[in-house]
N, C-alpha and C positions, 0 to 999 in steps of 0.2 A: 513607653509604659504599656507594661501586658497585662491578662490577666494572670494572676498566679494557678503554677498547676495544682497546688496543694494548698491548703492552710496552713498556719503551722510555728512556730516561734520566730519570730523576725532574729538572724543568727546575731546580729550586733549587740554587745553585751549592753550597751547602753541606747536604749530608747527613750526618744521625746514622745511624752504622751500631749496633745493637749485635749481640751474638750472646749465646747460653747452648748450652751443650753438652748432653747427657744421655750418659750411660756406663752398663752395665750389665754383668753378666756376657755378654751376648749380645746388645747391645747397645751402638751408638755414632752418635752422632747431633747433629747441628751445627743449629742453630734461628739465621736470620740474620734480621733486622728494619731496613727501612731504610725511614727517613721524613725528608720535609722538614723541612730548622731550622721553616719556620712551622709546620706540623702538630705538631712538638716540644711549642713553645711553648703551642698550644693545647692539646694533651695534660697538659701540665704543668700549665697552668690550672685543668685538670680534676681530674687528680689528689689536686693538695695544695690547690688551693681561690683561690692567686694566681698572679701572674705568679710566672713564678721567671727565674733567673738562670744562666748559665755549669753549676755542676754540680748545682743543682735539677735544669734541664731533660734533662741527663746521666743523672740518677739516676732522671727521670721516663722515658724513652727507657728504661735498662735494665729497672725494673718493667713495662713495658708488655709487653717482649720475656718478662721472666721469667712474666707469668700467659699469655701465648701457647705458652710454650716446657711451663708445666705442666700444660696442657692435653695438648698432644701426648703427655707422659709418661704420663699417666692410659690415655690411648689406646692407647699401647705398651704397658702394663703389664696392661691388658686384654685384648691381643694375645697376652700370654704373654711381654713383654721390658718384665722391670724395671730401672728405671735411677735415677738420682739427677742431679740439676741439680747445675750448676754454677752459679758465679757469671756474672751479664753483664758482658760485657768491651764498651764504646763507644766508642767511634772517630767522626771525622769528614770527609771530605772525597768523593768521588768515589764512584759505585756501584761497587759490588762482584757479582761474580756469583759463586756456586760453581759447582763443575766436578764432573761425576761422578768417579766412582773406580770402580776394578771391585768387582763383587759391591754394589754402594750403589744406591739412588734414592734421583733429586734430585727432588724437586718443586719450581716456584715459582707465585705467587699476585700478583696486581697490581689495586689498587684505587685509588680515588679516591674525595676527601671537598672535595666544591667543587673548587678549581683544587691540591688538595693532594694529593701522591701516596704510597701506600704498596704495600712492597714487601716479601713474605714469601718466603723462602727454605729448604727444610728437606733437610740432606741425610744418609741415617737407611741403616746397615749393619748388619743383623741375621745373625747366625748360627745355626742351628737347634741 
């Protein structure tokens, strides 16, 4: 896993989006995750130990998002903004970007594994 040297459309025509929220009293916070269908599959290989299928790879893609997504909560919560996870919602087709919002930062993160790309999104509104 590298960083990527550019931004830029993940070339695999079909991408797993997934996302998890986090909410809090003071706290609200969107976790996007987008990777290649092959990166999926190798994920999922990983995961549960074989190939998998349609909603393995689905449900492997959301776990992947969900120990990304509770990490950052951990972070937050140590920050002083506790919150709770939602479930991952996945989706497939086209990148997605978020969009700021006022009072929000967005961060995003862009890596590469071999010719495979991954693409983190986090966009987190805290109120004091």
């Amino acid at each position: 896993l590298e960083p990527a040297t550019s931004s830029g459309e993940i070339p695999d025509l079909k991408v797993f989006h997934a996302s998890v929220s986090i909410t809090g009293e003071r706290v609200k916070a969107s976790v996007l995750l987008q990777i290649s269908e092959a990166f999926a599959a190798k994920a999922t290989k990983i995961l549960i130990g074989c190939d998998g299928e349609g909603e393995e790879i689905e449900d492997a893609t959301g776990e992947l998002c969900n120990m990304i997504s509770g990490r950052i909560k951990s972070e937050l919560t140590t920050a002083g903004f506790p919150g709770v996870l939602g479930t991952p919602t996945i989706t497939f087709g086209s990148r997605i970007d978020l969009r700021d919002t006022i009072g929000s930062e967005l961060s995003r993160a862009e890596w590469v594994c071999g010719t495979d790309h991954i693409n983190i999104q986090m966009l987190i509104h805290t109120q004091p």
